[in-house]
Residue, then its C-alpha position, 0 to 999 in steps of 0.5 A: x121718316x124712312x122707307x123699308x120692306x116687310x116680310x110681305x116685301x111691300x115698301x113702306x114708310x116708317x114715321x120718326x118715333x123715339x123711345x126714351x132710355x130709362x133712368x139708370x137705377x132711379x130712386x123714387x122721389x115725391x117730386x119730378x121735373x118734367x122738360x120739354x125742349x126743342x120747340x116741338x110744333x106738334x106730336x104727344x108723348x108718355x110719361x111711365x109712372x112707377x112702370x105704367x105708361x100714360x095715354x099720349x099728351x099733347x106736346x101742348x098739354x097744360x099741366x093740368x092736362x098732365x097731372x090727369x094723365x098721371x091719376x088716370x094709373x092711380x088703379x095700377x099705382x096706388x097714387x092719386x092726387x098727384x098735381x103738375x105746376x110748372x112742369x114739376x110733377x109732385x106725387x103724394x108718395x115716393x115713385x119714380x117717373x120716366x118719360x116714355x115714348x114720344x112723337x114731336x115735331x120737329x124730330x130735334x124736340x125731346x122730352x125729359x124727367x129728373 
C-alpha cells in the first residue's frame, strides 16, 4: 500500500500489485509447472497463456479451477483440453505460458511458471 497524488492533486492510496517479468525468449513447451509460494492468505493472480491473460484465479484455486481459466482463451489460442494436475499444467499443444499479474496476501507471496 502507498499513498500519492493524481494529476487532480487529491491524495490516494495505491494497493500493492506485482507484474511478473516475462520469461526471456521462452520456448513453447507441452507441459508447465505452475508454483505459488509464500503462503498467499488471499488475493488472485493471471496466467498468459500464448500472450492472452486469464480471468483472475483465486490465490486458492484448485487445479481444475485453473485449467478452466486456461480453456476459457481457447477462442484466442487455439488449444482446448488442456488439464491442471498437481499445479502442472499440460497443454494439447506446444505454448508457452506466463504468470501475469497478481495480487496476494501476504505482499511476500508470488507466483511462478517454468
Amino acid at each position: 500500500t502507498g499513498f500519492g497524488n493524481d494529476s487532480d492533486s487529491k491524495l490516494y492510496v495505491f494497493r500493492h500489485k506485482e507484474t511478473a517479468a516475462p520469461l526471456a525468449n521462452p520456448s513453447a513447451k507441452t507441459t508447465w509447472t505452475l508454483a505459488i509460494s509464500g503462503s498467499p492468505t488471499g488475493g488472485s493472480y493471471q496466467l498468459v497463456l500464448n500472450g492472452y491473460p486469464t480471468a483472475n484465479i483465486a490465490y486458492n484455486a484448485t487445479d481444475a479451477n485453473i485449467a478452466t481459466a486456461l480453456n476459457a482463451l481457447s477462442a484466442q489460442t487455439g488449444l482446448a483440453g488442456i488439464t491442471v494436475t498437481s499445479g502442472v499444467i499440460t497443454l494439447p499443444s506446444a505454448g508457452i505460458v506466463q504468470a501475469g499479474d497478481f495480487t496476494l496476501t501476504p505482499l511476500t507471496a508470488t507466483v511462478s511458471v517454468s
